[in-house]
C-alpha positions in Angstrom: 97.1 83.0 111.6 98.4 86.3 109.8 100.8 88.4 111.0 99.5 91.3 108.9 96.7 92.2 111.0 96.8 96.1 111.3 95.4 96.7 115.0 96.8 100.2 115.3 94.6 100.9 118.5 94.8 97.8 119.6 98.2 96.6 120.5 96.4 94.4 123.4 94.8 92.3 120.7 98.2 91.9 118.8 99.7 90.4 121.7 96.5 88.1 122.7 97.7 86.8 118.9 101.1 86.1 119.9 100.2 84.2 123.1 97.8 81.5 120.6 100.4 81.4 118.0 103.1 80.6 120.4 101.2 78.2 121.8 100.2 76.6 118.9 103.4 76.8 117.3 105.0 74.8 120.8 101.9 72.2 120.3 103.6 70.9 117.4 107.4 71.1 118.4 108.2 74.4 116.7 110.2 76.6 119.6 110.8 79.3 117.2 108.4 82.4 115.2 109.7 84.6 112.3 107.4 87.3 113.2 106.7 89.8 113.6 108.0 91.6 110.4 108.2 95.5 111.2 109.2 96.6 108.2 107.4 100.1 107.4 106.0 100.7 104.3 106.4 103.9 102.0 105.8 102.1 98.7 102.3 100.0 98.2 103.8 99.0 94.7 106.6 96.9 97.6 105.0 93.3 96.5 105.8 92.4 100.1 103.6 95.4 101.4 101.2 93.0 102.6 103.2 92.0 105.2 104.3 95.6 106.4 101.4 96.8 109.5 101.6 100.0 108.3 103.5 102.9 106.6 103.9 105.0 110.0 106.4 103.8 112.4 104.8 105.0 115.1 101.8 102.3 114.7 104.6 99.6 113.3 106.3 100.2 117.0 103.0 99.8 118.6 102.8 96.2 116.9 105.8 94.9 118.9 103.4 93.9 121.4 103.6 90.5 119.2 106.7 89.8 120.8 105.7 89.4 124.7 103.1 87.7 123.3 105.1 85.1 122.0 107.8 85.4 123.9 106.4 86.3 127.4 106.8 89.0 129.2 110.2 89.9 130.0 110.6 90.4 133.8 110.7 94.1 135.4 114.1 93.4 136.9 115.6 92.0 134.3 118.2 93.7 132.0 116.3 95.6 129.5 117.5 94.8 125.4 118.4 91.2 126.9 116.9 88.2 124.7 114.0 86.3 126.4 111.4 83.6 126.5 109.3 82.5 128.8 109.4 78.8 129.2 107.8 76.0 127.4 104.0 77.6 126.5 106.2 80.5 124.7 108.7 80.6 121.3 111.5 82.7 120.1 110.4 85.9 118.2 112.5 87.7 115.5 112.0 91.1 114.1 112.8 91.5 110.7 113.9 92.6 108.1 116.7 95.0 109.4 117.2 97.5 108.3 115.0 99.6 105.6 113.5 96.8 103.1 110.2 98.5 103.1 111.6 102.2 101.9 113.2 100.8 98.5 113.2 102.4 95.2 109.6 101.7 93.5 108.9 100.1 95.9 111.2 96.9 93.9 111.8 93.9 95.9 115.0 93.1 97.6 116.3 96.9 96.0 117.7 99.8 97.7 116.7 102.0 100.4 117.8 105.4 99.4 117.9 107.9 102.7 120.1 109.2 105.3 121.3 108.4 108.1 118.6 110.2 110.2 115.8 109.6 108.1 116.8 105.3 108.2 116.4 106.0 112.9 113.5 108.0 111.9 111.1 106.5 109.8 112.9 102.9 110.0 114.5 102.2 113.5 111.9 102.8 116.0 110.1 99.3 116.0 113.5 97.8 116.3 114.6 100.0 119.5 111.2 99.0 121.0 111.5 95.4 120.2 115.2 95.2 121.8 113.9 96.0 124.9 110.9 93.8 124.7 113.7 91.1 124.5 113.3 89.5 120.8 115.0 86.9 120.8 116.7 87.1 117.4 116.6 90.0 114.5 116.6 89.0 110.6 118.6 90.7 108.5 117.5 92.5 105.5 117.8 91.0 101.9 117.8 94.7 100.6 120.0 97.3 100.5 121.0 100.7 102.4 122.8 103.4 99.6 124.3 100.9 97.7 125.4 98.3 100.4 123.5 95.3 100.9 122.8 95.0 104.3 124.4 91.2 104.6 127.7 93.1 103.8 126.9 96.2 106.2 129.2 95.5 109.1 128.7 99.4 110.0 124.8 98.6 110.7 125.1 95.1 111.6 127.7 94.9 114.1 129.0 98.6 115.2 125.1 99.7 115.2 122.8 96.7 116.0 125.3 94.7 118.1 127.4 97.5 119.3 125.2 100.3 120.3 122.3 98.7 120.7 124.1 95.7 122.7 121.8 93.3 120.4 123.8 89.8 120.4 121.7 87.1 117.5 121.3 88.2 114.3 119.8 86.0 111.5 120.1 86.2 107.7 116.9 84.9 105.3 119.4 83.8 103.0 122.7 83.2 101.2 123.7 81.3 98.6 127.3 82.0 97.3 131.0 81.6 99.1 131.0 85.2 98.2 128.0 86.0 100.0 128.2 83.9 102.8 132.2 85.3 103.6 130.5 88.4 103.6 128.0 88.2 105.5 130.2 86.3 108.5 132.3 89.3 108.3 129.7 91.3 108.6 128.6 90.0 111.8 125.5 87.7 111.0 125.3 84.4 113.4 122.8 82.3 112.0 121.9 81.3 108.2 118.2 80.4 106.8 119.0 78.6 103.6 115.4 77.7 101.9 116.5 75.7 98.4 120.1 75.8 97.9 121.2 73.9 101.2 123.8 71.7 99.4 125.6 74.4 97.7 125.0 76.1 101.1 126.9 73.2 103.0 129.6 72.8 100.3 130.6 76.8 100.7 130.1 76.8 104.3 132.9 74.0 104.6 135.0 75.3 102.6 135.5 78.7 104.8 135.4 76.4 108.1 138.3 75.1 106.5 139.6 78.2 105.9 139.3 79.1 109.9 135.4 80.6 110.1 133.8 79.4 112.7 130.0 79.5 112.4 126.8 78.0 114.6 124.1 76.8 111.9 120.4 76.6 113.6 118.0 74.2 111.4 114.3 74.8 111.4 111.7 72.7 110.9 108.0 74.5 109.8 104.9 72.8 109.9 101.1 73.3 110.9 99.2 74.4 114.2 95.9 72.5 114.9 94.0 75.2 116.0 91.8 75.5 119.1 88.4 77.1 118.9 89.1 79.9 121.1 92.2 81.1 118.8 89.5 80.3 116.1 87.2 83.2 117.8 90.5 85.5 118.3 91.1 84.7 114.9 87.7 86.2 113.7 88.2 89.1 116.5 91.1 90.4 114.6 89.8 90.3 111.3 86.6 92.2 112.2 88.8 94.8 113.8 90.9 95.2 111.0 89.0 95.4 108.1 88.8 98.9 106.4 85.1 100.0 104.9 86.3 102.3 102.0 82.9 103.5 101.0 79.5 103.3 101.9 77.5 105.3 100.4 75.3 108.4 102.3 72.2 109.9 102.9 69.8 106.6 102.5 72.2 105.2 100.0 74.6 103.1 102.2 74.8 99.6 101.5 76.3 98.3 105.0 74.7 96.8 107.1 73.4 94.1 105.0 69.8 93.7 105.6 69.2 90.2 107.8 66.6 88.7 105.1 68.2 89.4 101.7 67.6 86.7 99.3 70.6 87.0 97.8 74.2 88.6 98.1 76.6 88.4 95.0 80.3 88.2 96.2 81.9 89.1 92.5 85.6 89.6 91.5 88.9 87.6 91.1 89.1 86.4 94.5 85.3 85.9 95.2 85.8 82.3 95.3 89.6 81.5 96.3 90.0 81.0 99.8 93.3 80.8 99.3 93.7 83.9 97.6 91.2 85.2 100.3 93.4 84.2 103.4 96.5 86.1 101.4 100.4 85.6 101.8 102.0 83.4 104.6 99.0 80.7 104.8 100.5 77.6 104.9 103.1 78.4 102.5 104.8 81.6 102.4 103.4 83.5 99.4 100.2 82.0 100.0 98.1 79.6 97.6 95.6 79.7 94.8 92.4 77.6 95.6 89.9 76.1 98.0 91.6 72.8 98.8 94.1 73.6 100.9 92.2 74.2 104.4 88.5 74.3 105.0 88.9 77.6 106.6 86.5 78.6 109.0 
Protein backbone atom coordinates (compact mmCIF):
# COMPACT_ATOMS: atom_id res chain seq x y z
CA UNK A 1 0.00 0.00 0.00
CA UNK A 2 1.65 3.46 -0.96
CA UNK A 3 2.29 6.07 1.20
CA UNK A 4 2.32 8.57 -1.66
CA UNK A 5 -1.19 8.92 -2.13
CA UNK A 6 -1.94 12.73 -2.47
CA UNK A 7 -5.48 13.11 -0.80
CA UNK A 8 -5.23 16.80 -0.24
CA UNK A 9 -9.13 17.03 0.55
CA UNK A 10 -9.31 14.07 2.00
CA UNK A 11 -7.30 13.62 5.10
CA UNK A 12 -10.20 11.16 6.34
CA UNK A 13 -9.24 8.72 3.64
CA UNK A 14 -5.37 9.01 4.57
CA UNK A 15 -6.07 7.94 7.95
CA UNK A 16 -8.73 4.97 6.88
CA UNK A 17 -5.08 3.90 5.11
CA UNK A 18 -3.25 4.01 8.17
CA UNK A 19 -5.78 2.01 10.28
CA UNK A 20 -5.41 -1.19 7.29
CA UNK A 21 -1.76 -0.82 7.08
CA UNK A 22 -1.41 -0.97 10.79
CA UNK A 23 -3.33 -3.69 10.95
CA UNK A 24 -1.89 -5.49 8.36
CA UNK A 25 1.52 -4.63 9.28
CA UNK A 26 0.60 -6.21 13.22
CA UNK A 27 -0.99 -9.46 11.23
CA UNK A 28 2.43 -10.35 10.38
CA UNK A 29 4.44 -9.37 13.66
CA UNK A 30 5.70 -5.96 12.45
CA UNK A 31 4.85 -3.40 15.58
CA UNK A 32 6.50 -0.69 13.82
CA UNK A 33 5.69 1.87 10.19
CA UNK A 34 8.33 4.18 8.63
CA UNK A 35 5.62 6.41 7.37
CA UNK A 36 4.52 8.71 6.85
CA UNK A 37 7.37 10.72 4.99
CA UNK A 38 6.45 14.52 5.13
CA UNK A 39 9.00 15.77 3.39
CA UNK A 40 7.70 18.82 1.11
CA UNK A 41 8.79 19.02 -2.11
CA UNK A 42 10.23 22.21 -4.04
CA UNK A 43 12.28 20.28 -6.66
CA UNK A 44 10.46 17.53 -9.00
CA UNK A 45 14.05 16.81 -10.37
CA UNK A 46 14.37 15.36 -6.09
CA UNK A 47 14.47 11.53 -7.44
CA UNK A 48 12.76 10.87 -4.08
CA UNK A 49 9.82 13.30 -5.08
CA UNK A 50 7.65 10.47 -5.41
CA UNK A 51 7.47 10.00 -2.00
CA UNK A 52 6.93 13.74 -0.97
CA UNK A 53 2.49 14.36 -0.81
CA UNK A 54 3.02 17.55 -2.08
CA UNK A 55 5.08 20.74 -2.48
CA UNK A 56 2.77 22.93 -0.13
CA UNK A 57 3.13 22.33 3.54
CA UNK A 58 -0.08 23.17 4.22
CA UNK A 59 -1.53 19.89 2.38
CA UNK A 60 1.79 17.79 3.58
CA UNK A 61 0.38 18.86 7.31
CA UNK A 62 -3.01 17.70 6.38
CA UNK A 63 -1.48 14.20 5.60
CA UNK A 64 -0.46 13.60 9.23
CA UNK A 65 -3.78 12.14 9.68
CA UNK A 66 -1.70 8.82 8.69
CA UNK A 67 -0.41 8.77 12.06
CA UNK A 68 -3.73 8.24 14.28
CA UNK A 69 -4.35 6.06 11.75
CA UNK A 70 -1.66 3.91 12.56
CA UNK A 71 -1.13 4.74 15.72
CA UNK A 72 -4.62 5.38 17.25
CA UNK A 73 -5.98 8.16 18.32
CA UNK A 74 -4.24 9.73 21.07
CA UNK A 75 -6.64 10.44 24.02
CA UNK A 76 -8.13 14.10 24.69
CA UNK A 77 -6.60 14.11 28.18
CA UNK A 78 -3.54 13.01 27.46
CA UNK A 79 -0.41 15.20 27.25
CA UNK A 80 -0.34 16.64 23.82
CA UNK A 81 3.46 16.02 21.79
CA UNK A 82 3.59 12.75 24.10
CA UNK A 83 4.50 9.49 21.92
CA UNK A 84 1.53 7.03 21.51
CA UNK A 85 -0.04 3.82 20.25
CA UNK A 86 -2.96 2.31 20.79
CA UNK A 87 -2.63 -1.21 21.67
CA UNK A 88 -2.16 -4.33 19.71
CA UNK A 89 -4.44 -3.58 16.28
CA UNK A 90 -2.02 -0.35 15.99
CA UNK A 91 2.02 0.22 15.22
CA UNK A 92 4.48 2.91 15.80
CA UNK A 93 4.61 5.77 13.19
CA UNK A 94 7.62 7.92 12.35
CA UNK A 95 7.78 11.05 10.42
CA UNK A 96 10.60 11.57 8.45
CA UNK A 97 12.99 12.82 7.12
CA UNK A 98 13.79 15.85 9.58
CA UNK A 99 14.49 18.35 8.72
CA UNK A 100 14.49 19.92 4.88
CA UNK A 101 15.56 16.85 2.58
CA UNK A 102 12.90 17.82 0.10
CA UNK A 103 14.20 21.68 -0.41
CA UNK A 104 17.87 20.59 -1.59
CA UNK A 105 19.94 22.11 -4.24
CA UNK A 106 18.60 20.66 -7.78
CA UNK A 107 16.67 18.97 -6.24
CA UNK A 108 20.18 16.29 -5.66
CA UNK A 109 19.69 13.50 -3.37
CA UNK A 110 20.91 13.50 0.15
CA UNK A 111 22.35 17.38 -0.78
CA UNK A 112 21.82 20.61 0.93
CA UNK A 113 18.94 22.59 1.92
CA UNK A 114 19.88 26.10 1.43
CA UNK A 115 17.34 28.56 3.42
CA UNK A 116 16.95 30.34 6.63
CA UNK A 117 16.01 29.92 9.64
CA UNK A 118 12.41 31.12 9.09
CA UNK A 119 11.96 29.88 5.71
CA UNK A 120 13.19 25.95 7.15
CA UNK A 121 9.61 26.57 10.21
CA UNK A 122 7.88 27.88 7.20
CA UNK A 123 7.86 25.85 4.32
CA UNK A 124 9.47 22.72 6.27
CA UNK A 125 8.42 22.51 9.96
CA UNK A 126 4.67 22.52 9.99
CA UNK A 127 3.93 18.72 9.27
CA UNK A 128 6.35 17.96 12.06
CA UNK A 129 4.62 20.45 14.77
CA UNK A 130 1.37 18.73 13.78
CA UNK A 131 2.69 15.26 13.93
CA UNK A 132 4.19 15.92 17.54
CA UNK A 133 1.04 16.49 18.84
CA UNK A 134 -0.66 13.62 17.06
CA UNK A 135 1.87 11.60 19.13
CA UNK A 136 4.40 9.92 16.47
CA UNK A 137 5.96 7.76 17.97
CA UNK A 138 9.48 8.26 16.66
CA UNK A 139 10.97 11.05 14.00
CA UNK A 140 13.77 9.94 11.27
CA UNK A 141 16.39 12.07 10.84
CA UNK A 142 17.38 13.50 7.65
CA UNK A 143 20.26 12.02 5.44
CA UNK A 144 20.64 15.65 3.92
CA UNK A 145 21.92 18.69 4.94
CA UNK A 146 20.78 22.23 6.43
CA UNK A 147 23.61 25.22 5.11
CA UNK A 148 26.41 23.03 5.20
CA UNK A 149 25.65 20.75 8.27
CA UNK A 150 24.43 17.47 7.88
CA UNK A 151 21.61 17.01 9.89
CA UNK A 152 23.11 13.64 11.79
CA UNK A 153 25.75 16.18 13.11
CA UNK A 154 23.08 19.12 13.78
CA UNK A 155 22.89 18.93 17.58
CA UNK A 156 21.28 22.71 17.32
CA UNK A 157 18.21 21.06 15.34
CA UNK A 158 18.31 17.71 16.77
CA UNK A 159 18.45 18.15 20.32
CA UNK A 160 18.08 22.09 21.40
CA UNK A 161 15.18 22.31 18.65
CA UNK A 162 13.40 18.88 18.23
CA UNK A 163 14.02 17.52 21.71
CA UNK A 164 14.28 20.64 23.51
CA UNK A 165 11.68 22.94 22.35
CA UNK A 166 9.57 20.79 20.95
CA UNK A 167 9.90 18.31 24.04
CA UNK A 168 10.11 15.43 21.22
CA UNK A 169 12.15 12.40 23.13
CA UNK A 170 12.96 9.29 20.07
CA UNK A 171 14.74 10.29 17.24
CA UNK A 172 15.86 7.69 14.53
CA UNK A 173 18.60 7.91 11.96
CA UNK A 174 18.20 5.98 8.32
CA UNK A 175 21.68 5.33 8.45
CA UNK A 176 25.33 5.44 9.41
CA UNK A 177 28.12 3.76 8.45
CA UNK A 178 31.53 5.16 9.83
CA UNK A 179 33.07 5.58 13.66
CA UNK A 180 33.07 9.11 12.42
CA UNK A 181 29.65 9.28 11.65
CA UNK A 182 28.12 7.35 14.16
CA UNK A 183 30.23 9.51 17.14
CA UNK A 184 28.60 12.24 15.50
CA UNK A 185 25.52 11.53 15.29
CA UNK A 186 25.38 10.17 19.24
CA UNK A 187 26.50 13.58 19.98
CA UNK A 188 24.14 14.96 18.21
CA UNK A 189 21.38 13.51 19.97
CA UNK A 190 20.06 10.56 17.73
CA UNK A 191 18.72 7.32 19.87
CA UNK A 192 18.24 4.72 17.47
CA UNK A 193 20.28 3.56 14.30
CA UNK A 194 18.75 1.82 10.91
CA UNK A 195 21.78 0.17 9.36
CA UNK A 196 20.50 -1.47 5.90
CA UNK A 197 23.94 -3.26 4.40
CA UNK A 198 26.90 -2.38 6.44
CA UNK A 199 25.66 -3.91 9.80
CA UNK A 200 29.08 -5.62 10.66
CA UNK A 201 31.11 -2.56 10.13
CA UNK A 202 28.11 -1.02 11.99
CA UNK A 203 28.57 -3.42 15.06
CA UNK A 204 32.45 -3.22 14.90
CA UNK A 205 32.34 0.83 15.31
CA UNK A 206 29.53 0.79 17.60
CA UNK A 207 31.73 -1.33 20.14
CA UNK A 208 34.39 0.40 19.82
CA UNK A 209 32.74 3.86 21.24
CA UNK A 210 30.77 1.62 24.01
CA UNK A 211 34.12 0.90 24.94
CA UNK A 212 35.00 4.18 24.90
CA UNK A 213 31.95 5.13 27.43
CA UNK A 214 28.76 5.74 24.82
CA UNK A 215 26.04 4.30 25.73
CA UNK A 216 23.52 3.51 22.99
CA UNK A 217 19.88 1.45 22.75
CA UNK A 218 20.01 -0.39 19.18
CA UNK A 219 16.24 -1.31 17.96
CA UNK A 220 16.32 -4.17 15.10
CA UNK A 221 13.59 -4.34 12.59
CA UNK A 222 12.44 -6.97 10.76
CA UNK A 223 10.27 -6.05 7.26
CA UNK A 224 8.22 -8.34 5.57
CA UNK A 225 4.81 -8.69 3.65
CA UNK A 226 0.94 -7.97 4.62
CA UNK A 227 -1.58 -10.51 3.29
CA UNK A 228 -4.15 -8.19 2.36
CA UNK A 229 -7.86 -8.34 3.10
CA UNK A 230 -10.31 -7.50 0.44
CA UNK A 231 -11.78 -4.62 2.12
CA UNK A 232 -8.14 -2.85 2.21
CA UNK A 233 -8.11 -4.24 -1.39
CA UNK A 234 -11.31 -1.82 -2.14
CA UNK A 235 -9.67 1.13 0.13
CA UNK A 236 -6.79 0.46 -1.82
CA UNK A 237 -8.61 1.18 -5.24
CA UNK A 238 -10.64 4.17 -3.30
CA UNK A 239 -7.39 5.94 -2.96
CA UNK A 240 -6.08 5.53 -6.22
CA UNK A 241 -9.30 6.78 -7.97
CA UNK A 242 -9.15 9.82 -5.81
CA UNK A 243 -5.74 10.58 -6.48
CA UNK A 244 -5.16 10.29 -9.91
CA UNK A 245 -4.69 13.65 -11.77
CA UNK A 246 -6.47 13.95 -15.53
CA UNK A 247 -3.95 16.47 -17.18
CA UNK A 248 -5.82 16.88 -20.40
CA UNK A 249 -8.90 15.94 -21.94
CA UNK A 250 -9.62 17.49 -24.72
CA UNK A 251 -12.89 20.02 -25.27
CA UNK A 252 -15.78 20.86 -27.14
CA UNK A 253 -16.70 17.14 -28.47
CA UNK A 254 -13.14 16.19 -28.51
CA UNK A 255 -12.55 14.76 -25.01
CA UNK A 256 -11.48 11.28 -24.78
CA UNK A 257 -12.55 10.38 -21.05
CA UNK A 258 -14.94 8.64 -20.37
CA UNK A 259 -14.08 5.66 -22.33
CA UNK A 260 -16.98 4.59 -24.26
CA UNK A 261 -18.41 1.00 -22.48
CA UNK A 262 -18.20 -0.97 -26.01
CA UNK A 263 -14.83 -0.01 -27.53
CA UNK A 264 -13.25 -2.85 -29.21
CA UNK A 265 -10.12 -1.97 -28.38
CA UNK A 266 -8.00 0.36 -25.99
CA UNK A 267 -4.12 0.69 -26.64
CA UNK A 268 -2.21 1.29 -23.24
CA UNK A 269 1.31 2.47 -24.98
CA UNK A 270 4.57 3.72 -23.40
CA UNK A 271 7.53 2.40 -21.13
CA UNK A 272 5.44 1.33 -18.32
CA UNK A 273 2.41 0.13 -20.30
CA UNK A 274 3.14 -3.37 -19.28
CA UNK A 275 5.34 -3.29 -15.96
CA UNK A 276 3.21 -3.62 -13.06
CA UNK A 277 6.01 -3.18 -11.19
CA UNK A 278 6.97 -0.11 -12.66
CA UNK A 279 3.19 0.77 -12.51
CA UNK A 280 2.77 0.27 -8.67
CA UNK A 281 6.04 2.76 -8.35
CA UNK A 282 8.67 3.10 -5.41
CA UNK A 283 8.17 1.34 -1.93
CA UNK A 284 6.36 -1.92 -3.37
CA UNK A 285 7.77 -4.71 -1.76
CA UNK A 286 11.17 -3.40 -1.93
CA UNK A 287 12.04 0.14 -1.37
CA UNK A 288 12.76 1.60 -4.83
CA UNK A 289 10.29 -0.48 -6.25
CA UNK A 290 10.75 -3.31 -9.05
CA UNK A 291 10.89 -3.79 -12.82
CA UNK A 292 8.37 -6.51 -13.98
CA UNK A 293 5.13 -8.51 -13.64
CA UNK A 294 6.24 -11.40 -11.42
CA UNK A 295 6.54 -9.97 -8.36
CA UNK A 296 2.71 -9.75 -7.21
CA UNK A 297 -0.34 -10.47 -9.24
CA UNK A 298 -1.66 -7.10 -8.25
CA UNK A 299 -5.18 -6.55 -8.26
Amino acid sequence: MSWMIVLDREPALVKKIGAATALEMRATGIPYAFAPCIAVCRDPRWGRCYESYSEDSEIVKAMTELIPGLQGDVPADARKGVPYVAGKRKVAACAKHFVGDGGTVKGINENNTIIDWNGLRRIHMPAYFASIVKGVSTVMVSYSSWNGVRMHANRNLVTSYLKDTLKFRLTDPPHANYTYSVEKAVAAGLDMVMVPLNYTEFIDDLTLLVNKGFELEIHIIIHALATFKQEHRELAREAVRKSLVLLKNGKDGTSILPLPKKAPKILVAGYHAHNLGYQCGGWTIEWEGFSGNDRTPGT
